[in-house]
C-alpha positions as CSV (number, residue, x, y, z in Angstrom):
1,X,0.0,0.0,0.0
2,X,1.9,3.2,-1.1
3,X,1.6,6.3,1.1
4,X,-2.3,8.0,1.9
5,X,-3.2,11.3,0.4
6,X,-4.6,13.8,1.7
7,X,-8.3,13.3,0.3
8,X,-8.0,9.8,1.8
9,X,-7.0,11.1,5.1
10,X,-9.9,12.5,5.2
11,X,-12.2,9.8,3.7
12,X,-11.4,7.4,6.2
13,X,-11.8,9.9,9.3
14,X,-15.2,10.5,8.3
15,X,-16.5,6.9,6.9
16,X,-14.7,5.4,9.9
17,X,-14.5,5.9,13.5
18,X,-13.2,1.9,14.2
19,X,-9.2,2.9,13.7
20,X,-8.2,4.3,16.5
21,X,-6.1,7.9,16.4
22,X,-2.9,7.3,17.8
23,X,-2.2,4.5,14.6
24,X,-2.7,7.3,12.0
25,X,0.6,8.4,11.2
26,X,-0.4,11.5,10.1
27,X,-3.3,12.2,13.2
28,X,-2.1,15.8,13.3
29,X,-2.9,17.1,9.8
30,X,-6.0,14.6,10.0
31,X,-7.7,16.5,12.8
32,X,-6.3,20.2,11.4
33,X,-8.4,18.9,7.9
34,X,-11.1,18.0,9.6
35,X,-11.8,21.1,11.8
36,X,-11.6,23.1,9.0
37,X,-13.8,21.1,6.8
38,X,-17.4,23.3,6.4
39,X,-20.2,20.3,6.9
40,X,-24.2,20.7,6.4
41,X,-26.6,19.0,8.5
42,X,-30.0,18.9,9.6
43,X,-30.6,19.4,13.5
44,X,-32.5,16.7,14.9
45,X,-32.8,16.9,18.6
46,X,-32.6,20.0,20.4
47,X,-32.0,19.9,24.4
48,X,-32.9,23.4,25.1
49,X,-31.7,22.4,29.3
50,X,-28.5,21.3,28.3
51,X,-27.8,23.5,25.2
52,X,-27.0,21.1,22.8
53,X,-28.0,19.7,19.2
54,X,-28.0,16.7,17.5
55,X,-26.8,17.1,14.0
56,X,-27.8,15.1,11.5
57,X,-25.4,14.7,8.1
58,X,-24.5,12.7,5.1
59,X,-20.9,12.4,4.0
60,X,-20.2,10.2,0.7
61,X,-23.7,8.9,1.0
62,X,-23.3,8.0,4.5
63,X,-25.4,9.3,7.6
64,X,-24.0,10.4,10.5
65,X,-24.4,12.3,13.5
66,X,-23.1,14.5,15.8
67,X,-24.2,16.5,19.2
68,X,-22.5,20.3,19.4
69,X,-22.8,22.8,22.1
70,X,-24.9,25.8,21.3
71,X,-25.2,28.1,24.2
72,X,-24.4,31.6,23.2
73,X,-20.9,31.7,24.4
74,X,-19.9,29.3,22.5
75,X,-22.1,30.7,19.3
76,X,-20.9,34.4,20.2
77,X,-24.9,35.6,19.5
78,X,-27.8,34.3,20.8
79,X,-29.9,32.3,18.8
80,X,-33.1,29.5,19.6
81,X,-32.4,26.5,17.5
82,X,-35.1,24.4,16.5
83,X,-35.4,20.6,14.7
84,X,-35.3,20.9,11.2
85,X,-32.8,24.2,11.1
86,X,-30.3,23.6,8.5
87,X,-26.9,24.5,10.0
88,X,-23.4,24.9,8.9
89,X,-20.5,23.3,11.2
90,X,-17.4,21.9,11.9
91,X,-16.3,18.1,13.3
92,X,-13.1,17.7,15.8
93,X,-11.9,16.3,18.5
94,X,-13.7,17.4,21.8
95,X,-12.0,19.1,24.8
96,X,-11.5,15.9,26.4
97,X,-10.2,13.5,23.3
98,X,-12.4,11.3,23.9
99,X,-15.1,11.6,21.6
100,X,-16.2,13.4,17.7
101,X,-18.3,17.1,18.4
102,X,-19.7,19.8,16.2
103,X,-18.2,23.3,16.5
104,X,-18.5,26.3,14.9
105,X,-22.4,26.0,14.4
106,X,-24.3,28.6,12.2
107,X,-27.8,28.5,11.6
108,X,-28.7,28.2,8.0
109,X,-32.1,28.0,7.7
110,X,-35.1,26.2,8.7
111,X,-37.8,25.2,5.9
112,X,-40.8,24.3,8.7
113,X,-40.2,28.0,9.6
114,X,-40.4,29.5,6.9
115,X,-43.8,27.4,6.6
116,X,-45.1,28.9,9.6
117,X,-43.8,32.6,9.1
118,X,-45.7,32.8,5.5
119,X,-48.7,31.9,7.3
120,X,-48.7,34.0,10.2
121,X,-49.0,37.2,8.0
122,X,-52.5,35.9,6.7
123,X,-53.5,33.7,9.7
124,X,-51.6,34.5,12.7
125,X,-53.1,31.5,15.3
126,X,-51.2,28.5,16.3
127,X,-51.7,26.0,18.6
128,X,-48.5,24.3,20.7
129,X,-47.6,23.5,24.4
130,X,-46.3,25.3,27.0
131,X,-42.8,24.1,28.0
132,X,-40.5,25.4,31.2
133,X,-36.7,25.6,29.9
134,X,-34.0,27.1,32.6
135,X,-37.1,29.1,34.3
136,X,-37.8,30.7,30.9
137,X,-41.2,29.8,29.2
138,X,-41.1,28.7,25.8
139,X,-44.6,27.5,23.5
140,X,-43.9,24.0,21.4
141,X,-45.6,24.5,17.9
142,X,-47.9,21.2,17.6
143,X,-47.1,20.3,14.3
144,X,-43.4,21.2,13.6
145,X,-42.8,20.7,17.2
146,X,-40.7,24.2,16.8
147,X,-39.8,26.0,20.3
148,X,-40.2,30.2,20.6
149,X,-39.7,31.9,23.9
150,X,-43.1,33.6,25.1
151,X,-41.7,36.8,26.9
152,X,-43.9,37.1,30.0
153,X,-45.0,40.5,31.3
154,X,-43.8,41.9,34.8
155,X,-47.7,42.3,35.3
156,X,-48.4,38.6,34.0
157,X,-50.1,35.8,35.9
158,X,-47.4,33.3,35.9
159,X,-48.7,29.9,34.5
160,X,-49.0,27.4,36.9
161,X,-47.3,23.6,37.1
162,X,-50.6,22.1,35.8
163,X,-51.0,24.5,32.6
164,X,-47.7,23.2,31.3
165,X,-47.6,21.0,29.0
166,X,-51.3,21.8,28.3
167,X,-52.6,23.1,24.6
168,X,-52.7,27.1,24.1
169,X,-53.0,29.2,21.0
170,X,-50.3,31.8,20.4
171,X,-49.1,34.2,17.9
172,X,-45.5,34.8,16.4
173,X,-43.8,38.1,16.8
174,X,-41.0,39.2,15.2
175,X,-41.4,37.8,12.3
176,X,-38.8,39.7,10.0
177,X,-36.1,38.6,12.2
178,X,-35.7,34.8,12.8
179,X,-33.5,34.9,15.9
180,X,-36.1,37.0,17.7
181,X,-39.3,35.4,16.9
182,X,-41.2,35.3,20.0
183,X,-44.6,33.5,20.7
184,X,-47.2,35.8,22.1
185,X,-50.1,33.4,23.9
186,X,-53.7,34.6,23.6
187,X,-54.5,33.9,27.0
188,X,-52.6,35.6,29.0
189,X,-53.7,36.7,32.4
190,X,-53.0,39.6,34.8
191,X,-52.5,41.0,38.0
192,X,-55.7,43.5,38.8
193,X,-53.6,46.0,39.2
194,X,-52.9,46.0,35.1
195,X,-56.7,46.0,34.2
196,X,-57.2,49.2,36.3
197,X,-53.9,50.3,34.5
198,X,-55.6,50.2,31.1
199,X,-59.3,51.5,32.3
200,X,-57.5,54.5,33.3
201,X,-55.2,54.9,29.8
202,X,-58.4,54.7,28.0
203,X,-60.3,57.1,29.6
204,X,-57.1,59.6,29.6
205,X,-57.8,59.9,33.4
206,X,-55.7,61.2,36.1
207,X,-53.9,59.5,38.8
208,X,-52.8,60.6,41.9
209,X,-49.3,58.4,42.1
210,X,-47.2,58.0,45.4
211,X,-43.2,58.6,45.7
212,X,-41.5,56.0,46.6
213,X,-38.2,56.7,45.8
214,X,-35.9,59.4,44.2
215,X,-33.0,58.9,42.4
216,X,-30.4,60.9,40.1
217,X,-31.9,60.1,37.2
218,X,-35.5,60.5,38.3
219,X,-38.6,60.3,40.3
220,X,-40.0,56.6,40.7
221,X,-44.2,56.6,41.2
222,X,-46.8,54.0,42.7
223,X,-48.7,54.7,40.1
224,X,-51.3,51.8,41.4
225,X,-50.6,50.1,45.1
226,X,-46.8,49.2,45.0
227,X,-47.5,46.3,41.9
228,X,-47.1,49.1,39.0
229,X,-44.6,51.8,38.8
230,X,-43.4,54.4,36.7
231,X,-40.2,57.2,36.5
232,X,-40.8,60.7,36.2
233,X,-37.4,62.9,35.4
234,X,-36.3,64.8,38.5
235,X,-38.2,67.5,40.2
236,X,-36.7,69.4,42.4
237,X,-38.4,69.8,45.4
238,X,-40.1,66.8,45.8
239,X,-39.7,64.1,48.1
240,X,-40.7,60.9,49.5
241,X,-44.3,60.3,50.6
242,X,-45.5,63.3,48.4
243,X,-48.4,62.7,46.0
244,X,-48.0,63.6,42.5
245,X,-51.1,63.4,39.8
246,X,-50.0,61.7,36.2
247,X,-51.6,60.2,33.7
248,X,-50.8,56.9,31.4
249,X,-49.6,57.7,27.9
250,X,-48.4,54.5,26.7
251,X,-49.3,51.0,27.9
252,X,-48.5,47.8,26.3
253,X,-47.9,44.5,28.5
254,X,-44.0,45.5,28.8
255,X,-44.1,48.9,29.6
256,X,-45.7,52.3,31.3
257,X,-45.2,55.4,30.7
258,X,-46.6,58.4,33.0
259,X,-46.3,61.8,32.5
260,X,-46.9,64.7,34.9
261,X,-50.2,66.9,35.0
């Protein structure tokens, strides 16, 4: 047998796993070719606990597969993958030796995505399940089986143990930008407090809000009880305790903004 090339280097690394390193006389450039080699695969198990993916890929007509870390300092961005994104990656060594991993991951593109983006801009209403990842809340699309985050208000009834895991309709947000698509559920509930909030924006009524504090880069407001606050710039002047009369101009789920009468 006269002396390997570099294509089959290469060849048997990735068709074979049974020869073990150290008899490759050339191990060195083996592994240097290899982590430099741009692969395509298809992700095909996400664990969104553990931040890692299973990668699914084909090399000279052969499957294989792969798990690679994706948490976002290893990316250097954040980014939700999903089963069924196409990605871009390398295959080396891990950390340890001891075993094959995908590095260098880069979302491609996800074709089930797609599916469901072109239909939220006619018929924005899916149905999933609501899943608990790392105490963030995330909706499991039923067909796909895609995960997006669901942002949840500060004013926002947190679901309980026995909705998870239970059906509820959502909407995606965000659209235009993949890596920030959130889910926005069309049941949400909320503290009392945030229904008076938006009686009172509607009718453009005054409030008489509460100091609470005062800082150097403003006034902070009960606006109603101690569960919804708002910041005023400094006034001089004023101080703890005093009463101040505001009214909402801009309320959404996220934020409040007051302004003085």
């Amino acid at each position: 047998m006269g002396p390997l090339r570099r294509a089959d280097i290469v060849d048997l690394f990735i068709n074979s796993f049974i020869i073990p390193v150290p008899s490759l006389k050339f191990s060195g450039l083996l592994f240097t070719l290899m982590s430099n080699t741009l692969l395509t695969g298809n992700v095909s198990f996400v664990n969104h606990e553990k931040k890692y993916i299973m990668i699914e890929y084909e090399v000279n007509g052969k499957k294989k597969v792969v798990n690679g870390t994706v948490d976002e300092k290893s990316l250097g961005k954040k980014h939700v993958f999903h089963i069924g994104d196409t990605v871009s990656f390398n295959v080396g060594l891990s950390g340890r030796g001891d075993r094959m991993v995908a590095s260098k991951i880069q979302f491609l593109y996800n074709t089930a995505l797609d599916v469901l983006i072109n239909k939220s801009k006619t018929e924005n209403n899916f149905i999933g399940y609501l899943k608990v990842v790392d105490d963030k809340y995330f909706v499991k699309e039923i067909d796909s089986y895609l995960f997006f985050p669901v942002p949840l208000s500060p004013w926002q009834i947190i679901p309980t143990e026995a909705e998870l895991n239970e059906a509820v309709t959502f909407a995606l947000e965000n659209t235009d930008k993949k890596n920030k698509i959130t889910a926005k559920l069309y049941n949400n509930k909320y503290i009392p407090e945030f229904y008076t909030a938006v009686k009172l924006n509607k009718a453009d009524s005054p409030i008489d809000a509460t100091v609470y504090k005062i800082g150097p880069h403003g006034t902070y407001l009960n606006l109603i009880g101690d569960k919804i606050r708002v910041k005023l710039p400094t006034k001089d002047g004023v101080k703890v305790g005093d009463t101040v009369t505001v009214k909402i101009i801009y309320l959404n789920p996220f934020k409040i903004i007051a302004e003085e009468l």
